[in-house]
Backbone bond lengths (Angstrom), bond angles and torsions (degrees), N, CA, C in turn:
res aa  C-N    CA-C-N  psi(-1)  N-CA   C-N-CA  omega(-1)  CA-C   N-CA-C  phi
1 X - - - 1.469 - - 1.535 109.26 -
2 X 1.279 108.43 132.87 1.603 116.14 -176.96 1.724 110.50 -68.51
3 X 0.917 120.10 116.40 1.564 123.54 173.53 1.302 121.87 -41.02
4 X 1.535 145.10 155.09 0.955 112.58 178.99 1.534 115.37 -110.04
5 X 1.514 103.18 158.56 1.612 94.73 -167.57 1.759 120.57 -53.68
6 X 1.185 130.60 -34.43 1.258 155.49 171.91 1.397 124.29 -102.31
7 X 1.396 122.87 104.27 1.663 130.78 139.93 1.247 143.96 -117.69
8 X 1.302 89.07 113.66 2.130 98.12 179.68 1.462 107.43 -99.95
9 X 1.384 108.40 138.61 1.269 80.69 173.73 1.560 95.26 -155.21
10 X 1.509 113.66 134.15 1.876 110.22 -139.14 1.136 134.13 -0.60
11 X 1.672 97.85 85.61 1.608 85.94 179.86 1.790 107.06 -99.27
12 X 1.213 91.58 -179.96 1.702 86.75 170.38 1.214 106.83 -171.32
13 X 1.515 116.43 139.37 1.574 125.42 -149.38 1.665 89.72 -126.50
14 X 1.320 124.18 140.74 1.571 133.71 156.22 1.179 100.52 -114.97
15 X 1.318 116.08 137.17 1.428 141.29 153.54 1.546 130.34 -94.03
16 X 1.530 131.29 132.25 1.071 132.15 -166.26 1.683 132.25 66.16
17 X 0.742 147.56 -137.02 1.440 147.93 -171.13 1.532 127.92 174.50
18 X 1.564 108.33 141.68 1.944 108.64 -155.74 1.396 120.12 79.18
19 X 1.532 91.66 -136.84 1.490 114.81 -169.89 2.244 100.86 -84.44
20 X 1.555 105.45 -8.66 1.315 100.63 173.93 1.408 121.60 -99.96
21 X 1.335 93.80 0.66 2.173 103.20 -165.74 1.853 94.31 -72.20
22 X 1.635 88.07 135.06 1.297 91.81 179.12 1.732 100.95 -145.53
23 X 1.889 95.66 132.56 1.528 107.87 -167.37 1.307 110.32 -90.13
24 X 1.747 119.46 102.15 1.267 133.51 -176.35 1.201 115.77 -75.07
25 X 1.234 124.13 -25.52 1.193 127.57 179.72 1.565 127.20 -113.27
26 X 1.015 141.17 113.89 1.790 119.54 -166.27 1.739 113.66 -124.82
27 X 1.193 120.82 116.59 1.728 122.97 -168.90 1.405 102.10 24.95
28 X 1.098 121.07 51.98 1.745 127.31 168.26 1.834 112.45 -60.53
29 X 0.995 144.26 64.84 1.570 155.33 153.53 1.475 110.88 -45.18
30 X 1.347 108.37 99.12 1.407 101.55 162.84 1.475 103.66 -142.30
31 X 1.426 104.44 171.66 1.910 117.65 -175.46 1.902 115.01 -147.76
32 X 0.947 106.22 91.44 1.587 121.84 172.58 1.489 114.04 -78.40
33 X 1.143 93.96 116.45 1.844 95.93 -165.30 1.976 89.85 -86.32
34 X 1.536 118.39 147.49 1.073 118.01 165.20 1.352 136.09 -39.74
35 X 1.338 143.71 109.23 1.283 155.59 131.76 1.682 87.43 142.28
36 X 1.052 104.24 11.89 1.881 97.63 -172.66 1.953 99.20 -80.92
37 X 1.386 108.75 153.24 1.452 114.17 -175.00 1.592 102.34 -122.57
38 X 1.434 116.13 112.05 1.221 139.47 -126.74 2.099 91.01 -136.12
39 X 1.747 116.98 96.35 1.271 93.36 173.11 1.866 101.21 -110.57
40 X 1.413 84.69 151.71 2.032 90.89 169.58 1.466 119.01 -117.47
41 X 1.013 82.31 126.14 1.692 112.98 -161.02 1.449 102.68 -93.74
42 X 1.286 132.24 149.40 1.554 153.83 157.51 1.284 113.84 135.54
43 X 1.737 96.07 166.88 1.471 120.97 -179.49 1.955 107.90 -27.90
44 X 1.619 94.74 162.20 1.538 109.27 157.10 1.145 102.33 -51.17
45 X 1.660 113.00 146.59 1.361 112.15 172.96 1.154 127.71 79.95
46 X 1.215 134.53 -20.81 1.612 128.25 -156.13 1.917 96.31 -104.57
47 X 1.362 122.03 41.78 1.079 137.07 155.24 1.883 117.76 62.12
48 X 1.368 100.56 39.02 1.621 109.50 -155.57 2.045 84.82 -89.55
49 X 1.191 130.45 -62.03 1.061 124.00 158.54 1.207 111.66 -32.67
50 X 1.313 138.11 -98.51 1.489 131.19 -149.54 1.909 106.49 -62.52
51 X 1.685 125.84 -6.90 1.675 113.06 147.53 1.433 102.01 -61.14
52 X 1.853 145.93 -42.02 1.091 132.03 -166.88 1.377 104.24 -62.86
53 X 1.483 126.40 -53.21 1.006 124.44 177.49 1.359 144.22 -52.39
54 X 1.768 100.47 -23.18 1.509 105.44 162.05 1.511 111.54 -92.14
55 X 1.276 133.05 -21.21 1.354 135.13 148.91 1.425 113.04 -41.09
56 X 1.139 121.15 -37.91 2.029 115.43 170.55 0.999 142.78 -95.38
57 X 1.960 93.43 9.40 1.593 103.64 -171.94 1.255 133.67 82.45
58 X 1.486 103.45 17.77 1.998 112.62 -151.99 1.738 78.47 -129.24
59 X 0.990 142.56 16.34 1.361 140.91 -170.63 1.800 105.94 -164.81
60 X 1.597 117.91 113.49 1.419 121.98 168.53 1.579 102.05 -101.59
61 X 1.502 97.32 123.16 1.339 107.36 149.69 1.105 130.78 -30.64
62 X 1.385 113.06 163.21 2.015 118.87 149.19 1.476 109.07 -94.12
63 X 0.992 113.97 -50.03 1.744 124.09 -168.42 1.740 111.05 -132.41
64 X 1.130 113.07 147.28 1.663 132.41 160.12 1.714 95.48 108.98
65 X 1.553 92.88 -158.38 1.655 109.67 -174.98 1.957 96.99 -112.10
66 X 1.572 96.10 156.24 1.473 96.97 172.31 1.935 104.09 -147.20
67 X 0.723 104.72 66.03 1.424 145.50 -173.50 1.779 110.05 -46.67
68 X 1.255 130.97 59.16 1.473 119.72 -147.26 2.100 91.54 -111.01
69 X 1.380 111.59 133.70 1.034 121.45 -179.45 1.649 128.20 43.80
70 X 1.057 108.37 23.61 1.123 133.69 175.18 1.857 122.87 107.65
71 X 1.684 97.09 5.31 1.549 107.68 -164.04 1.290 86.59 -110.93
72 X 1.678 105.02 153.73 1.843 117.24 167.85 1.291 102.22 -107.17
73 X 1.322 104.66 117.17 1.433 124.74 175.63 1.106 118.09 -79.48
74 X 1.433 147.20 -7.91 1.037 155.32 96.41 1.621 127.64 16.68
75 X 1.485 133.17 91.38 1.215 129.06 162.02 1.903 94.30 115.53
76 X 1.440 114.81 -29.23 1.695 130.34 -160.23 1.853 87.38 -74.74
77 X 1.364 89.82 135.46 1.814 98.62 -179.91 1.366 111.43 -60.41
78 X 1.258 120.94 158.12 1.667 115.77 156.25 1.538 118.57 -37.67
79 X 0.842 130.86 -42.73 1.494 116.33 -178.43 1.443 109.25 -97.96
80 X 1.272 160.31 -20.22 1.108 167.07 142.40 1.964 85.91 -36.35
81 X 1.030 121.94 -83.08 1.515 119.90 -178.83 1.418 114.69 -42.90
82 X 1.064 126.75 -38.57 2.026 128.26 175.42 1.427 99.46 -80.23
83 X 1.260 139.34 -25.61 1.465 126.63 179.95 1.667 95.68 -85.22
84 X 1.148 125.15 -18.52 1.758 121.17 -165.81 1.831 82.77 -89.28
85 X 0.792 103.17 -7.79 1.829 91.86 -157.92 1.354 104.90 -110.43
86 X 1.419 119.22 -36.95 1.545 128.25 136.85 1.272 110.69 6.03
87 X 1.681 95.33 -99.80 1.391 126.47 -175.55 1.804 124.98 -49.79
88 X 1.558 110.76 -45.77 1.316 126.97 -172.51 1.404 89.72 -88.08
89 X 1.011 142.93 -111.30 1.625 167.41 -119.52 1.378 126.28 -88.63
90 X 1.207 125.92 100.03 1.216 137.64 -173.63 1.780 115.83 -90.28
91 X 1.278 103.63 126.78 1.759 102.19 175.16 1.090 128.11 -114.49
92 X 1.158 107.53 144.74 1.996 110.71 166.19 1.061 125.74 -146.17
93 X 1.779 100.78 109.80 1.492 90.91 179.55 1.505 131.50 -99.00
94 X 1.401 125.79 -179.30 1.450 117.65 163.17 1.715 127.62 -38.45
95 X 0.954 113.28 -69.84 1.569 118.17 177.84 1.738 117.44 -86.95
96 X 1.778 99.27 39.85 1.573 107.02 168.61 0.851 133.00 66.86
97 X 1.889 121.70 -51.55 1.439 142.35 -168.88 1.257 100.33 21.74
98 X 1.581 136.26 72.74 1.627 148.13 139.37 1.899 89.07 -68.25
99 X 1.282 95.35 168.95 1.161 123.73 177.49 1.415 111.30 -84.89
100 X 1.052 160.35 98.32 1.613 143.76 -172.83 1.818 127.94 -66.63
101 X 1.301 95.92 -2.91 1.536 102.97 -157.89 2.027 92.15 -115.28
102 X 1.687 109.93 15.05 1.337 110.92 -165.55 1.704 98.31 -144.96
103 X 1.398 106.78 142.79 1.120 105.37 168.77 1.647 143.09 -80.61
104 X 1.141 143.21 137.28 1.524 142.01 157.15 1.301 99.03 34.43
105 X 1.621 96.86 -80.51 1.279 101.70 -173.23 1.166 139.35 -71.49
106 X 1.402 118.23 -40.63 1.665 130.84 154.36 1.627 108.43 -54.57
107 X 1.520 143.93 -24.12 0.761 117.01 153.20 1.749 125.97 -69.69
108 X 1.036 130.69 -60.48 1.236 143.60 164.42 1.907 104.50 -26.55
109 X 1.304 120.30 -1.13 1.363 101.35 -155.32 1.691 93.96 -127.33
110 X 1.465 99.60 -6.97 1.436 115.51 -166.70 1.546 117.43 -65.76
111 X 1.286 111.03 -40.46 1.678 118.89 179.53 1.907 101.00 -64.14
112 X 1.228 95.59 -22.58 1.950 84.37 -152.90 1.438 77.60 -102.18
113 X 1.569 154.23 -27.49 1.380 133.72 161.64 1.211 130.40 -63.13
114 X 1.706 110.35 -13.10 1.334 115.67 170.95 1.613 113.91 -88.52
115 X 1.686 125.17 -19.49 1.305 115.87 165.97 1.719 109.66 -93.81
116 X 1.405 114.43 12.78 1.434 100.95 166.82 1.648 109.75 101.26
117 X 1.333 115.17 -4.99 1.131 120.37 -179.69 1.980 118.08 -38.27
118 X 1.880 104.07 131.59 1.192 85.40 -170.99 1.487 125.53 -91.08
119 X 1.775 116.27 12.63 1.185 118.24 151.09 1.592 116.20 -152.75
120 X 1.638 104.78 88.92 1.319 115.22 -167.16 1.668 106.20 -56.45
121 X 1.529 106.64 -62.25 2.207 103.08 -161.98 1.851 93.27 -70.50
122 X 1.725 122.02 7.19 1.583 84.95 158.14 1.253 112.48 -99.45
123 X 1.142 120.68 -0.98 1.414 116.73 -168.40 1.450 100.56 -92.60
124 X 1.222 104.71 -49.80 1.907 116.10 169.58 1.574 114.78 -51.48
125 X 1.077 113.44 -33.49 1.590 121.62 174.90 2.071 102.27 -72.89
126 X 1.151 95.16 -31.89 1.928 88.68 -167.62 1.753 96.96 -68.78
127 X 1.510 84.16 -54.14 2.138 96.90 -167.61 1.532 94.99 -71.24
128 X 1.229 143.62 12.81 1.172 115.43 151.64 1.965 115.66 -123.29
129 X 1.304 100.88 -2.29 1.324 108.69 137.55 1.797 119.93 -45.98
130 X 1.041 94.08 -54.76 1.853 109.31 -151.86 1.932 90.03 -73.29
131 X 0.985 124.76 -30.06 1.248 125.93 -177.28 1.581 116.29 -104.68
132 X 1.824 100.87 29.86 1.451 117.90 170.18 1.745 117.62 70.47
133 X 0.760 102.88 29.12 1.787 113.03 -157.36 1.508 97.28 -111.77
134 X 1.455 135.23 8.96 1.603 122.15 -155.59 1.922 107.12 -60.38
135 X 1.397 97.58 -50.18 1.638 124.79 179.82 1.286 103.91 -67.66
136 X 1.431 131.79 33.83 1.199 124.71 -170.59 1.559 110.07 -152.97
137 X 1.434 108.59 -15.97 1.601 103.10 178.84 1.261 137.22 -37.38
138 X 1.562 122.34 -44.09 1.714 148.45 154.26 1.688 120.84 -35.94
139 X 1.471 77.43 -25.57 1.990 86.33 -165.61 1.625 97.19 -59.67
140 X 1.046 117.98 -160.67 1.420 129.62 -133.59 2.074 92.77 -177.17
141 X 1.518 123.84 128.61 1.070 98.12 -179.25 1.351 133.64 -63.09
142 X 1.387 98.86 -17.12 1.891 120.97 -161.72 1.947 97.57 -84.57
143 X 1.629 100.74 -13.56 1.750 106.21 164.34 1.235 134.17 -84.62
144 X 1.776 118.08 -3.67 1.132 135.51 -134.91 1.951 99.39 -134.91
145 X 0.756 121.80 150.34 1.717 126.39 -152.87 2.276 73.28 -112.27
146 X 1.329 92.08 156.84 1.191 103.64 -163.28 1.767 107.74 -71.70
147 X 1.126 104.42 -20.10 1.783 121.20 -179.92 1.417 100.34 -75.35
148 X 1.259 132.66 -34.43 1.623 144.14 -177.39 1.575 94.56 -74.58
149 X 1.144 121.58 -69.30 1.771 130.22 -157.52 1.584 80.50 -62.92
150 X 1.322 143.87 -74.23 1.558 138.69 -165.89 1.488 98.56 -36.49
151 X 1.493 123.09 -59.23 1.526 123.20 169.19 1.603 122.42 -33.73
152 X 1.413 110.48 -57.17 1.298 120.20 -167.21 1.821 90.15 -70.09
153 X 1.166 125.98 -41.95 1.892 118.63 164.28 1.067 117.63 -29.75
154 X 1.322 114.53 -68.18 1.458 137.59 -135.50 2.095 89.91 -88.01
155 X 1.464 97.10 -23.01 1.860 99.07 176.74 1.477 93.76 -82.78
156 X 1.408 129.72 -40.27 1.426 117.19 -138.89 1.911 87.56 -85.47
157 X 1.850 116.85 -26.58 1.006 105.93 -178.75 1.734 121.54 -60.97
158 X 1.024 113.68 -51.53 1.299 150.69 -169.15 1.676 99.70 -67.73
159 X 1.126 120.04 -20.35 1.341 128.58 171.37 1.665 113.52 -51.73
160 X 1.138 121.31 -84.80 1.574 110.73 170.23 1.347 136.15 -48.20
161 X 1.644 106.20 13.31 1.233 116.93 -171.26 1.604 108.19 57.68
162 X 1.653 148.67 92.72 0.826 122.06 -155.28 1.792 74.89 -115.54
163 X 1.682 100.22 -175.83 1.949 110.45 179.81 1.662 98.86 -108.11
164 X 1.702 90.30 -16.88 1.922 94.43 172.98 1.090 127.85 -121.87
165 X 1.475 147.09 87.85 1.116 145.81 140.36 1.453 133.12 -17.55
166 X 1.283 133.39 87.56 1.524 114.10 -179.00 1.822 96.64 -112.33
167 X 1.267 93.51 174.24 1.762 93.48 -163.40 1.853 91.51 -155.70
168 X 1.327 113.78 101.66 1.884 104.51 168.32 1.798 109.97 -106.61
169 X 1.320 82.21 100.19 1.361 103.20 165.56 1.089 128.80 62.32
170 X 1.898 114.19 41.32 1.260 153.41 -144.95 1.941 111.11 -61.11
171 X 1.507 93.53 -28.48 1.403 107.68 -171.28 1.759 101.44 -102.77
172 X 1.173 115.31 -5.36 0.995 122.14 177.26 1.966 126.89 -30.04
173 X 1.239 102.87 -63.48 1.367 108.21 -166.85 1.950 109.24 -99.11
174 X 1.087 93.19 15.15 1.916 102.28 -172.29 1.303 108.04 -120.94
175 X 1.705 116.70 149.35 1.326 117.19 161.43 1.075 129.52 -39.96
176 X 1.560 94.90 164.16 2.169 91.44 -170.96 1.942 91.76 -68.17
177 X 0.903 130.95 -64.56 1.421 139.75 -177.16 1.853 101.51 -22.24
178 X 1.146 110.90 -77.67 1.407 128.92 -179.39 1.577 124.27 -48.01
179 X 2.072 96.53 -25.27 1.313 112.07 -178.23 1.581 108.01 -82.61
180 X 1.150 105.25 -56.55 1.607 108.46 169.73 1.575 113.38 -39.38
181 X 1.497 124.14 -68.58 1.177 107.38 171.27 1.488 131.08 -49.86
182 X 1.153 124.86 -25.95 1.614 126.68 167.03 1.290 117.87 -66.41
183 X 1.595 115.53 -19.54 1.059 124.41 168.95 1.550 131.60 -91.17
184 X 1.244 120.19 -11.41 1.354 154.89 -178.98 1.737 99.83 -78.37
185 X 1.570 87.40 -63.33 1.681 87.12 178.07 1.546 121.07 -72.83
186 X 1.567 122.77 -21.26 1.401 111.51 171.28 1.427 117.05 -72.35
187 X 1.572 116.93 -35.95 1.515 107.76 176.21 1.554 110.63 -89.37
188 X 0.721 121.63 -0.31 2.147 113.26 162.91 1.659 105.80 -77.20
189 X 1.408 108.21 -51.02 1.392 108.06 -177.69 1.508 97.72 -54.48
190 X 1.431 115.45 -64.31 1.544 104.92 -149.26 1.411 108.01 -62.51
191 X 1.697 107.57 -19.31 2.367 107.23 -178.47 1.594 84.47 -75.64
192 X 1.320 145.07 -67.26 1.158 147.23 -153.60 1.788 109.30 -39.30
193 X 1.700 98.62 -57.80 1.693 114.25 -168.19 2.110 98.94 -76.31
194 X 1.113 110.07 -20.15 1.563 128.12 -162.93 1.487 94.85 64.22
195 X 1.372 125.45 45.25 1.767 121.20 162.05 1.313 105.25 -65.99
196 X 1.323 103.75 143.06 1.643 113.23 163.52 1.687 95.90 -88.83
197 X 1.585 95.95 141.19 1.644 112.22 -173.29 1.683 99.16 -120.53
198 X 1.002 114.14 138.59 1.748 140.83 163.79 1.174 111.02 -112.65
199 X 1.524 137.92 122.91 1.361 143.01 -176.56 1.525 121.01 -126.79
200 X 0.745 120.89 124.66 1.741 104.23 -178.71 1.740 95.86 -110.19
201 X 1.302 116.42 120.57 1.418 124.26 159.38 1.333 126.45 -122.18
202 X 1.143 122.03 178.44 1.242 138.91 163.75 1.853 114.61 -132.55
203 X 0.862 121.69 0.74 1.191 134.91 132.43 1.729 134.09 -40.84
204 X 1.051 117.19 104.49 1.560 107.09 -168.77 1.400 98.13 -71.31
205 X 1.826 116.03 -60.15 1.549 111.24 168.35 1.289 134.03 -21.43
206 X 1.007 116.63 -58.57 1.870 137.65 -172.15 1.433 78.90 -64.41
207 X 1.120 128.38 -78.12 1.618 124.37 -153.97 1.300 108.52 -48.50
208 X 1.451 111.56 -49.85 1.512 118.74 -170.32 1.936 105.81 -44.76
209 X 0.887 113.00 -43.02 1.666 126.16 -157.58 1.761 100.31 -67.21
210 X 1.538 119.78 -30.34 1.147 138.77 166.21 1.642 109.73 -36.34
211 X 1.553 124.27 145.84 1.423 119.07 -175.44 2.136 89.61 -87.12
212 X 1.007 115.91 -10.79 1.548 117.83 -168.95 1.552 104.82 -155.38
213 X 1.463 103.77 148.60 1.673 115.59 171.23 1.381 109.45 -125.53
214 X 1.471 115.63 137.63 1.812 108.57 -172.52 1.427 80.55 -120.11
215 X 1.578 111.04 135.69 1.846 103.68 175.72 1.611 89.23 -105.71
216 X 1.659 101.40 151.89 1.636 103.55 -176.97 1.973 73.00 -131.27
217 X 2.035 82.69 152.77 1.450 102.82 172.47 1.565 110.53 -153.82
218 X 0.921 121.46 128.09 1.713 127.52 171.57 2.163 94.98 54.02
219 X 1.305 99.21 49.87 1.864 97.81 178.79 1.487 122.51 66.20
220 X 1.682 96.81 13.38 1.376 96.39 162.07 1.486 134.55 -143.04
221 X 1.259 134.97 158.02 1.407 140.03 -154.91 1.840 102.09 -85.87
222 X 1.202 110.12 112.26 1.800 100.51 -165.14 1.875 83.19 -104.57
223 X 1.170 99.15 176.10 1.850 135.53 -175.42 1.678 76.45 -21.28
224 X 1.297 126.66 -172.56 1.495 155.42 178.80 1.293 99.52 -109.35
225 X 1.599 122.09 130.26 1.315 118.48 -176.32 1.832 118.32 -94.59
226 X 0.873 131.36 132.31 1.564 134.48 -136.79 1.678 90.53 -82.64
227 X 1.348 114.48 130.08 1.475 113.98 157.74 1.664 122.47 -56.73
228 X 1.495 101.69 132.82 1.439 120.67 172.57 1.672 100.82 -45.07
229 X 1.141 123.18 163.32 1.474 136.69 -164.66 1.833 82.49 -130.34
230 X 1.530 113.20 113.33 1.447 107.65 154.67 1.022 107.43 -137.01
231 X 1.624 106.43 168.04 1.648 121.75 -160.89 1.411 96.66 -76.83
């Protein structure tokens, strides 16, 4: 039996300290079976980002298991966890975070020069080929229309070949036109690579396209939200 790409299993995260500590996360249990495309849905606030974030290793618990590709991330130092996350886990966020002072390609090339890769700008040159970008390597992000820089992400994620895709709120800052295509290209890549994808939207559409919806509210995981019925 194939493992599954994702295990939480009560975790629960506090934020801040005193009379300001506030528990974002509460016995949150969830299980993403591999290559499955998984979006989480709810209100501002109700901690759907910071589950991505403990899903990538960029967030330690207080309590439970966090179980990612078959490793417990749990107890593993900061850098033992960024080299696992390296290798496994690919990100994308809303506002891009490219580098501005680097190009297309030097951004895109950055994850696989930091694990040592022994030929990062060809591999960075293919995956940002593949995400329509060939005429674009030189660019510069501040040259690049905001649908391009999400592209040059979505290559630089996809660059180490990761088994996890996560994406917060990927369509976020782009036209509906521009959003769909950013969205087009995260779920072809991820059926193409068989990546398991995690999405956080607010988008009902985007979510809908998901094989599953987990709704989170006030730090917690409520009922499973029922797939749309289309013709």
């Amino acid at each position: 039996m194939t493992k599954p790409a994702i295990e939480l299993v009560d975790v629960s995260l506090r934020l801040g300290h005193g009379a300001s500590a506030v528990d974002v996360l509460k016995n949150v249990s969830l299980t993403v079976p591999a290559g499955e495309a998984t979006g989480i849905v709810g209100p501002s606030g109700s901690g759907k980002t910071t589950l991505l974030m403990v899903v990538a290793g960029l967030e330690s618990v207080d309590s439970g298991t966090v179980r990612i590709a078959g490793q417990v991330l749990n107890g593993k130092s900061e850098d033992a966890v960024a080299a696992f996350r390296g290798r496994t886990i690919g990100i994308v966020f809303q506002s891009f975070h490219l580098i501005p002072n680097m190009t297309a390609l030097e951004n895109a090339a950055v994850p696989l020069e930091l694990a040592g890769h022994a030929d990062p700008f060809g591999v960075a040159e293919r995956e940002l080929a593949a995400v329509g970008l060939r005429d674009r390597l030189t660019h510069y992000p501040g040259e690049l229309s905001g649908g391009e820089q999400q592209r040059v992400a979505i290559a630089r994620a996809l660059a180490p070949d990761p088994r996890i895709l996560i994406a917060d709120e990927p369509t976020g800052n782009l036209d509906q036109t521009t959003g769909r295509q950013i969205a087009d290209l995260l779920f072809d890549k991820a059926r193409e690579r068989g990546t398991t994808l995690v999405l956080v939207t607010h988008d009902p559409a985007l979510a809908a396209r998901c094989g599953r919806q987990v709704a989170m509210r006030s730090g917690r995981i409520e009922e499973p939200v029922p797939l749309a019925v289309t013709a």
